[in-house]
Structures are given as C-alpha cells and as structure tokens.
MARGU-382412 format. One record per residue: residue in three letters; x, y, z of N, C-alpha, C in turn. Coordinates in steps of 0.2 Angstrom, whole numbers, plus 5000, padded with zeros to 4 digits. Atoms other than C-alpha are relative to their C-alpha. Example, Ala and Ser with C-alpha at 12.3 -4.5 7.8 and 13.67 -1.06 7.14 Angstrom:
2
ALA500449945000506249785039500450065000
SER499649944999506849955036499650055003
END
This chain:
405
UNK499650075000505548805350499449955001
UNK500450054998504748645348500249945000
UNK499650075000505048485352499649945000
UNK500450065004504548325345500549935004
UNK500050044999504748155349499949954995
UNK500250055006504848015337500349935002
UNK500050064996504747835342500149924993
UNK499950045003505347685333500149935000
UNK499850074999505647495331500549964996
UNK499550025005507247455324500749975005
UNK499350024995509147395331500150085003
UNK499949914998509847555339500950004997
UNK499649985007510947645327499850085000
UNK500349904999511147835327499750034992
UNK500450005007509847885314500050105002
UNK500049945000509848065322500150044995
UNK499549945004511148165312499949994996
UNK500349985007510448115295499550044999
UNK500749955000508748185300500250094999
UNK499549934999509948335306500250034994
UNK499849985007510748365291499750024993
UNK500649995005509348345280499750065002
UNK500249954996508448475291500650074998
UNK499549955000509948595289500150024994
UNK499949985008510148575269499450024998
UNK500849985003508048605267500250075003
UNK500349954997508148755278500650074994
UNK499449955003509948825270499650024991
UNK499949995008509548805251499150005000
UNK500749975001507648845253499649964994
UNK500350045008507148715239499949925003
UNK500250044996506348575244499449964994
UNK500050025003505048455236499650054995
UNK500449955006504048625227500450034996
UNK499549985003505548675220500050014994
UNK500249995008505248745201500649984998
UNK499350025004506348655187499749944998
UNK500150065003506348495183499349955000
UNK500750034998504648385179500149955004
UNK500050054994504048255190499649954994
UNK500150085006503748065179499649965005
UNK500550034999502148005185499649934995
UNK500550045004501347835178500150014992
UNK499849995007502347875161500150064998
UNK500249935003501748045160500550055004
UNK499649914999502748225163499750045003
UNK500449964997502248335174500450065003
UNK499649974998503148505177499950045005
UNK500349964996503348585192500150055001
UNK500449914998502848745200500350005006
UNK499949994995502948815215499549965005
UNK500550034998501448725221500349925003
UNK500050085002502148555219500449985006
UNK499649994993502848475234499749915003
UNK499950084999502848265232500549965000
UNK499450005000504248185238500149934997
UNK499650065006505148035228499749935006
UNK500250074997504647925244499149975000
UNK500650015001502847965241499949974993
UNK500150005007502947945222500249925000
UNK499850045002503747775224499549965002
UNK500850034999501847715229499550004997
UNK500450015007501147765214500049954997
UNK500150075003500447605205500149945006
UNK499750074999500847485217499049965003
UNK500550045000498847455220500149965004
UNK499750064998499047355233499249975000
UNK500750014996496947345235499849954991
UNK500250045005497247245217500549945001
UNK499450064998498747115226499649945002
UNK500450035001497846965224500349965008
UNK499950044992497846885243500250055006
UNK499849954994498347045250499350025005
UNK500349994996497247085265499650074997
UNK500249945003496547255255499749964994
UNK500350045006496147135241499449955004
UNK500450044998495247005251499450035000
UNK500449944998494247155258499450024994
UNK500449985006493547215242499649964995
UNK500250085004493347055233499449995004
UNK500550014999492047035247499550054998
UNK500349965004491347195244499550004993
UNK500250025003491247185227499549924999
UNK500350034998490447025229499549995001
UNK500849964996489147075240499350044993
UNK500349985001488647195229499549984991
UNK500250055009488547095211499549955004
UNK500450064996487546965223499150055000
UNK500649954998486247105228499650044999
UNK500149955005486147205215499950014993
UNK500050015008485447155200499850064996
UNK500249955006485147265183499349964999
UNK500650015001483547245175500049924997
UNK500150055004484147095164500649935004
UNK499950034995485047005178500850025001
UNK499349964999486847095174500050045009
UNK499749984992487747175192499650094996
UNK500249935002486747345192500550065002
UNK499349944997488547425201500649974996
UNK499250035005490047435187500250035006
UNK499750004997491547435196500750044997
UNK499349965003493247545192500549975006
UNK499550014997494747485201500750034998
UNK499349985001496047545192500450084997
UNK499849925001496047725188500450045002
UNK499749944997497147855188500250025003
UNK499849954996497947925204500050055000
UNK499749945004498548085195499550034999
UNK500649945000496948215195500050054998
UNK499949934998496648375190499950045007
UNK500449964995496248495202499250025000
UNK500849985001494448535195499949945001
UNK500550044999494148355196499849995009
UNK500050004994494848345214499650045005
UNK500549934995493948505221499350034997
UNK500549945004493048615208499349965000
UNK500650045002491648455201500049985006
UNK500450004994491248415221499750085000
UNK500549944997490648605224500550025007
UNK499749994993492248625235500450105000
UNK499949944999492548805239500750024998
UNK499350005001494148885233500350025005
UNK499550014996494748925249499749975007
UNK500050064994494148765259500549975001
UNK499350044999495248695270500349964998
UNK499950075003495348535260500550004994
UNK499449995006496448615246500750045004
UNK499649984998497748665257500549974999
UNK499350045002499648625250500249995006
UNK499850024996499948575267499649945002
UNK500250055001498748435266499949954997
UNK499950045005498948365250500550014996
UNK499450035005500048295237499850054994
UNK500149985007500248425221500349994997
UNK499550015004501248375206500250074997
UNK500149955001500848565201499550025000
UNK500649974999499548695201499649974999
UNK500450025004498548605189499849935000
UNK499950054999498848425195500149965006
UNK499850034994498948325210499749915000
UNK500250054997498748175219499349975003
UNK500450014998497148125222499849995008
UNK500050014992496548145241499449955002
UNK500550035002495048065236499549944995
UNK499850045004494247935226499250034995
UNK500649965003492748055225500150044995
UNK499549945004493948155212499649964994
UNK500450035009492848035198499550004998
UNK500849995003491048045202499950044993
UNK500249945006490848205190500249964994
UNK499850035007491848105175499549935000
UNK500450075000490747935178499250015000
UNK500849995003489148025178499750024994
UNK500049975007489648135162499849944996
UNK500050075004490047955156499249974996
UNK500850064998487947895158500149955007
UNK499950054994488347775174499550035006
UNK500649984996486947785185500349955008
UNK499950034995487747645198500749985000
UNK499650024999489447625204500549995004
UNK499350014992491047585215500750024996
UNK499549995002492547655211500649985008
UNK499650024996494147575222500550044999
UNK499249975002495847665223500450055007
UNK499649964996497447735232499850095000
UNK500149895001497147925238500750015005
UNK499550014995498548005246499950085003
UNK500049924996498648165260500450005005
UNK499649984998499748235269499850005008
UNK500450024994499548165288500650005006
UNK499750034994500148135306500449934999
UNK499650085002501347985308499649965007
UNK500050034994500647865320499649914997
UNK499950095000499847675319499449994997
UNK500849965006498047765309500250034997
UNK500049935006498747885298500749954996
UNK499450015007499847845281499850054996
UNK500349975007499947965268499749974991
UNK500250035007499447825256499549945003
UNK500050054999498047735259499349984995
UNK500450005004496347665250499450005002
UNK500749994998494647705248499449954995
UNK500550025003493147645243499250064999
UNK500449935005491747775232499249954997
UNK500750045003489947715229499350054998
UNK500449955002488747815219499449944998
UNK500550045003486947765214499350054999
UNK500549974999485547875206499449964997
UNK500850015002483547865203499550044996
UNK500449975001482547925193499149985001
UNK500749984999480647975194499649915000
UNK500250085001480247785189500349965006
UNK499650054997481547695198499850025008
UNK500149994993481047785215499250015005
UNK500750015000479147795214499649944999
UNK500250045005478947675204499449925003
UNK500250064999478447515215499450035009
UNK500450004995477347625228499450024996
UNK500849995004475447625224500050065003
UNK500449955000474547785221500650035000
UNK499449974999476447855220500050064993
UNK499949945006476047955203500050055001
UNK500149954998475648095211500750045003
UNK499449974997477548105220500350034996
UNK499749955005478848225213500849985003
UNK499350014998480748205213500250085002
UNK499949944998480848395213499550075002
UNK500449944998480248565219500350055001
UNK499749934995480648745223499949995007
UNK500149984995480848775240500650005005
UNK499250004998482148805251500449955007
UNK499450064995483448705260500150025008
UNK500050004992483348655278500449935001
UNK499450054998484448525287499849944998
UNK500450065005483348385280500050004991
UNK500050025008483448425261500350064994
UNK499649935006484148535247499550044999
UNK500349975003483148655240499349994993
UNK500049995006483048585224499349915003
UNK500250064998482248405233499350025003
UNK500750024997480448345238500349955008
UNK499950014993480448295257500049904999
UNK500350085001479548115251500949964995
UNK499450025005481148095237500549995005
UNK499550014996482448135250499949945006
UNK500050054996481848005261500149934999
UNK499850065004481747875251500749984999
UNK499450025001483447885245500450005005
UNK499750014995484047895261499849965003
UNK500350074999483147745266500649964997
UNK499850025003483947665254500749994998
UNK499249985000485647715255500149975008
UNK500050034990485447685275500249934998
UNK500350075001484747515270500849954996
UNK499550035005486247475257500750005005
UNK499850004995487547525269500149955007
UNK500050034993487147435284499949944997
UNK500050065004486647255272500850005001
UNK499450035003488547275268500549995006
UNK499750014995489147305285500049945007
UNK500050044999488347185291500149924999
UNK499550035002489047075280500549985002
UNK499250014998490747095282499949995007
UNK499750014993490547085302499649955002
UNK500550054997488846975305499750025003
UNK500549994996487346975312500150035009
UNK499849974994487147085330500250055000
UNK499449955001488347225325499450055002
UNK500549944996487447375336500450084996
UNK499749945003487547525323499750075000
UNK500449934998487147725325500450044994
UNK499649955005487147855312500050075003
UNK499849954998487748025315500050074993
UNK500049955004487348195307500850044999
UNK499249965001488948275298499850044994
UNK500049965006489448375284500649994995
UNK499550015006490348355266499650054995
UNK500349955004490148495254499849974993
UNK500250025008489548385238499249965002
UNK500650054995488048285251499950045004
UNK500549964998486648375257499449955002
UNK499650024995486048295269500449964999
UNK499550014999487548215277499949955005
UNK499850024995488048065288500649955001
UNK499450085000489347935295499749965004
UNK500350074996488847755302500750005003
UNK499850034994489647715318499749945001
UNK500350074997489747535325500550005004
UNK499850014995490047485341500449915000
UNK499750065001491447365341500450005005
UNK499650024995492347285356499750065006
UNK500249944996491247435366500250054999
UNK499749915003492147575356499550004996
UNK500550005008491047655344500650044996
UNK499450015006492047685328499750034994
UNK500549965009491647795312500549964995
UNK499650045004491847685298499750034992
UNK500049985005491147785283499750085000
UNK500149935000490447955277499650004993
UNK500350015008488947965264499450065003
UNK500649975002487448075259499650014993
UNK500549985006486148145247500550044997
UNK499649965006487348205231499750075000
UNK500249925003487148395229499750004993
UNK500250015007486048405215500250064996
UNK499949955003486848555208500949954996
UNK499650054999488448425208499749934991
UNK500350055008487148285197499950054995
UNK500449965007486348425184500950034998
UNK499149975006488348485179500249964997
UNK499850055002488648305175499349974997
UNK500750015006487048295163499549955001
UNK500550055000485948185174499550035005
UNK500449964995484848315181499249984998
UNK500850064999483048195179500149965006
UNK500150054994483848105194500250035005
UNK499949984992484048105214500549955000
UNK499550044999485748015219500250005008
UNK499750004993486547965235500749974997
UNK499650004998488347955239500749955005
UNK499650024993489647855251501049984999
UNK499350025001491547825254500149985004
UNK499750064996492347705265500849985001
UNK499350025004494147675269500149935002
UNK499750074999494747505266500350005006
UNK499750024994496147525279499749995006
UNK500349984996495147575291499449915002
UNK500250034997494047435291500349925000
UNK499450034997495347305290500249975002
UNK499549984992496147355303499749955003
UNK500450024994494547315313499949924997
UNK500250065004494047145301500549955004
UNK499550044998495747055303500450025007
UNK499649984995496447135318500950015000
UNK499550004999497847215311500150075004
UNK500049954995498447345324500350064996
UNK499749935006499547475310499949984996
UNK500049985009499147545294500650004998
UNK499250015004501147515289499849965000
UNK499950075002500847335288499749994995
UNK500350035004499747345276500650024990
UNK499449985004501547405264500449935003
UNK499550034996502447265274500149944993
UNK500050035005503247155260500249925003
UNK500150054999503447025275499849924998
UNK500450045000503046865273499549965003
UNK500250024996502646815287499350035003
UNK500849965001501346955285499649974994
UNK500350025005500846905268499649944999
UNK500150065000500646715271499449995004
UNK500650024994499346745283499150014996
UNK500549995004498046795270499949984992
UNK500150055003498246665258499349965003
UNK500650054997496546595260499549984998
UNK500250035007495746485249499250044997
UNK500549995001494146565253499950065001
UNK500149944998493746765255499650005005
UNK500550004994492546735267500349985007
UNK499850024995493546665279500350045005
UNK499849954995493946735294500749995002
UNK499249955000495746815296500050025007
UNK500049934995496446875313501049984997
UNK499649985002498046945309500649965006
UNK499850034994499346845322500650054998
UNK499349974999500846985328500649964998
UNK499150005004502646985319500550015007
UNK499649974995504046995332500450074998
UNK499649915000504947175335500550005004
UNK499449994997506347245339499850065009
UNK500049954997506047335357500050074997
UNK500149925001505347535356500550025001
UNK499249955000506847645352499650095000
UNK500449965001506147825358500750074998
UNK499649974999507447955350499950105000
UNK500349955001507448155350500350064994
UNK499649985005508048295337499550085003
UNK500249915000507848485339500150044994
UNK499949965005507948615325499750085000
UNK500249945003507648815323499450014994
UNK500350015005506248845313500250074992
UNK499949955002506548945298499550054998
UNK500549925001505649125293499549994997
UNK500649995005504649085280499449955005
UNK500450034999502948975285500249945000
UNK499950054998502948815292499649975002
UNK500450034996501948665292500349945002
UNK499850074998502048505302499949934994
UNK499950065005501648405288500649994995
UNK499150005004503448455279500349975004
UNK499650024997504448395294499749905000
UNK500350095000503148205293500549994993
UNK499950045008503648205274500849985001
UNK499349994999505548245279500049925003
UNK499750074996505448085293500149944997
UNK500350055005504547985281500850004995
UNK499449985001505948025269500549955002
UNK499150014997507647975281499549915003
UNK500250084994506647835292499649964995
UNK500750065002505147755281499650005003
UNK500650044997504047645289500649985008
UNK499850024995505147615303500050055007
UNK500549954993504647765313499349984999
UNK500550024999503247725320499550075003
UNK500549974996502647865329500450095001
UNK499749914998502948075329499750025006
UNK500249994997502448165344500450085003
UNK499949944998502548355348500150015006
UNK500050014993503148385366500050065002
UNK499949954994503448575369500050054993
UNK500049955008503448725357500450075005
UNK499849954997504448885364500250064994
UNK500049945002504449075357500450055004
UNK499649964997505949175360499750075002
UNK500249944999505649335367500150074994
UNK499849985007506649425354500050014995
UNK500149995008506049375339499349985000
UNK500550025003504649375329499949934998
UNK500150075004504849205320500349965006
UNK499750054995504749065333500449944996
UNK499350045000506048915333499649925003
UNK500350044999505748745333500649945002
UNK499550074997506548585344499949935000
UNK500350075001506248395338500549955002
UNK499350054996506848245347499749944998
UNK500250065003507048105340500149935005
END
C-alpha cells in the first residue's frame, strides 16, 4: 500500500473521484498512453505507436509553444541576454558572431540522436520509458537539447548554442515540470586555434596515445586538455557573471556525463545556498571523430533556462513560467533585457491538501505513470505530490498501493 499526498491551490471542489475513476479505467482496460493503434500527430507529422510509446495528450499539447521564443516572456528575456553576451564576445575572424545560434529545432528526435550519437549505453539509466517521453521505439521527445550536437558537427559548425523545450518524465513539485528548457553550447579547436597564440607552442600536440585518467581521455595531450578547460571555465563564468554581476562567489565541482570526459558543474553561492546551475565538459573525442571533426579538441555545456530564472527574477515555481496570466506576463514587459526583474507574487487561493488511495496492479509500476495521470485530471493546479506510506500485504506477491489526495 502506498500513500500519497497531493497538495493544491484551487476553491475546494471534490477533484478526488475523477483522479479515482481514471485510476480504475487505466488499471481495468490495461491500455494507457503506450497502447498500440492509433498514430500520434506531432508538429504535422505521424508517428505510429508501439508499445514503447507513452505520451499523454497533456504533454503533447506543449509541443511548439516555445515559450523561450515569446517575445517578453521571462525565458525569452533570459536568452536574448545570453545570446547577446555571446555575439558581443565572440567574434569570427572577420568580425561576424563566432557562435551560430539554433533556437528553433525540432523536439521530436530519434533515438540514436537522443542516446546512441552521445556514447549513451544501451542500458543507461537515462533511456528508461519511465523517464522519458516516447512517441515509439524509434522516436521520442527529446530529453535533451544535446540530442543535436552530432547533427551540427556532421553539419561543419565548429561553434554553437542550440536553445529548446526538452521534456522528461518527473516528480511534481515547485522545481520539476516535465516540460522545460535548455540551453546547449558547443565549441571546438583545432591545432591552430588552441596553440596558436603561445610562443614556442609548435612543438605542442592536440593528440596522443596514452591512457585515460580522471584528468583526460586517452586520446588527449594533458597541455590540450587544459587549455580547453581553461577556456570553457573561463567562458562560463564571464557569462555567469553577467547575468548576476560582479562578486558572485563560484565553485566547480567534479561529475559525470557519458559524452564529456573530464566533467564538471558550477555552483554559485546564492542567498548562502550553493546551487548547481550547469553541467559541462571536455566532449568525448570518440563522440567528435564520428561527426567528421576529428583534427579538433571541443568542450561542452548545458544549462537550464528555468533554473536560472527562477533564481535571476525571483520566480518561486517552474508552473509559472506556463501561466497565461497576465498579471504574470506584464511584469516582463521591459523595454530593456538588461533590466532587473523581481517577479512580484500573484494572489492564491489558500493550500487545499487532498488524499486518494489505489491498489497497485500486477504488471510493473512506475511513479511517474501516476505524475502523468495527476498531470492529466489536475494540470498545473496541483502543486505538489508527496509519497506518505507504502504497505506490503502479507499474502501477496504484488504489493498495493494507497494515494491521498
């Protein structure tokens, strides 16, 4: 048995029994959003499903709406500086922006772009249908916005930023949406471009045999790898420092992504929390040489819009940034992007904390099928899920589960 808790901000009005009744027709008729038959009509295009497929019409109705291209929208403001920053700081040889920008690509991914062209393991946790969004086996929603590097390097494109909606399958609370956006920034070097301006540097080398240790690939000279991570640091933290202003006290931390070898996220210390606001490294060169740009070293990073936002303007939930409000909206009219924005609270209706129980049924069961379900009957007006109790008959094999809404 388990029991849940879901909390919301609405009149009070008995929402229970829908939740109930829904729950009772998924379990009875065993068919649900993977249900084989009918295609799913993505962005014009057909998609037929499978077994695999398992995107519900509430997620699908957030396809296109881009909100990080609404022009005043707080996701827009965001990146316009961004962008900005980097055409400012970033010139080409003949004084063009050296970083092309994509904003409007796609959602809709294969699978090999999403998983396979990163070096993601076939059975990494990352591809689990209980994490992400599949239209079918062979197509999904993109979780990432890293699902493009490999097409943009095939391209030729040696510098870039690619923006856009990712979606995955998530907890419900005041940080988590299953729809929200990213920001993707590549940029490599060759043997010129990263030598080129130290004296007596002939003699350095982009590459070598030798084997990988927690400082560098394999395939990388220790001198190559430093530079680029110098310079990747360095770009980074110019831009962070931007958006917040001088003083901002920042610490990087060693991690792990399976396409970047080495690996880090910046942390900054905001209000006396520290805070992960990004995740970058040295590209896998096995990753560059598939994508036909194996003369160069590259670095890596991703960013979520929302996330920084949040912290920027002070808006407290990632719902708001769907609110069709006005009273939200009007607050980011501002004639200038640079301008400083604190988000001034909406009134609410007092927290409504309701509860719901249900049997689980036999087959495998994840928590994120009962989010997609809330999502579904509630929307955006639940605010908050919260697991309270789990109980295991004695009698049976297949435990049973009890949510309160």
């Amino acid at each position: 048995m388990i029991l849940w808790s879901l909390s919301k901000r609405a009149p009070r009005r008995p929402a229970g029994p829908c939740l109930a009744a829904a729950l009772r027709r998924s379990c009875r008729s065993g068919r649900g959003p993977g249900a084989p038959g009918a295609s799913l009509e993505v962005l014009g295009k057909s998609y037929p499903r499978d077994e695999q497929s398992n995107v519900p019409g509430k997620i699908l109705s957030k396809v296109g709406k881009s909100l990080h291209r609404r022009e005043h929208h707080p996701l827009w403001l965001l990146l316009e500086r961004v962008k900005r920053h980097f055409y400012q700081q970033y010139a080409g040889p003949f004084g063009t922006p050296r970083f092309s920008v994509f904003d409007g690509l796609s959602p809709v991914v294969s699978t090999r772009q999403n998983f396979d062209s990163l070096l993601i393991p076939p059975e990494h946790p990352s591809r689990r249908r209980g994490d992400n969004y599949y239209l079918n086996r062979t197509h999904m929603l993109r979780s990432h916005t890293s699902a493009h590097q490999w097409d943009l390097l095939r391209a030729g494109l040696s510098a870039f930023l690619v923006a856009g909606d990712v979606y995955r399958r998530d907890q419900i609370d005041s940080h988590h949406y299953p729809v929200f956006h990213q920001l993707e920034g590549v940029r490599l070097f060759n043997q010129h471009q990263l030598f080129g301006d130290i004296k007596d540097g002939e003699p350095l080398q982009l590459f070598e045999h030798s084997s990988r240790s927690s400082h560098k690939q394999e395939t990388h000279t220790l001198e190559a790898v430093k530079l680029v991570e110098f310079d990747l640091k360095q770009t980074l933290t110019k831009l962070i420092i931007h958006l917040f202003g001088e003083g901002l006290e920042i610490r990087w931390v060693d991690c792990y992504f399976p396409f970047t070898h080495p690996s880090f996220e910046m942390e900054i210390n905001f209000q006396g929390e520290w805070i992960e606001v990004l995740g970058c490294g040295i590209m896998e060169q096995q990753l560059v040489n598939s994508a036909g740009a194996q003369n160069n070293i590259g670095w890596a990073f991703g960013l979520g819009l929302e996330r920084l936002a949040m912290i920027l303007y002070k808006i407290p939930d990632i719902r708001l940034f769907w609110s069709e409000d006005e009273r939200f909206l009007k607050q980011f009219r501002v004639p200038n992007i640079n301008q400083d924005v604190h988000f001034q609270p909406l009134s609410k209706y007092p927290a409504l904390v309701n509860d719901i129980s249900f049997w689980l049924p036999p087959q495998n069961y994840s928590e994120n099928d009962f989010y997609d379900l809330v999502r579904t009957i509630g929307g955006d007006l639940v605010e908050k899920v919260d697991l309270i109790d789990k109980f295991q008959h004695p009698k049976y094999t297949v435990s049973k589960s009890l949510i309160q809404w």
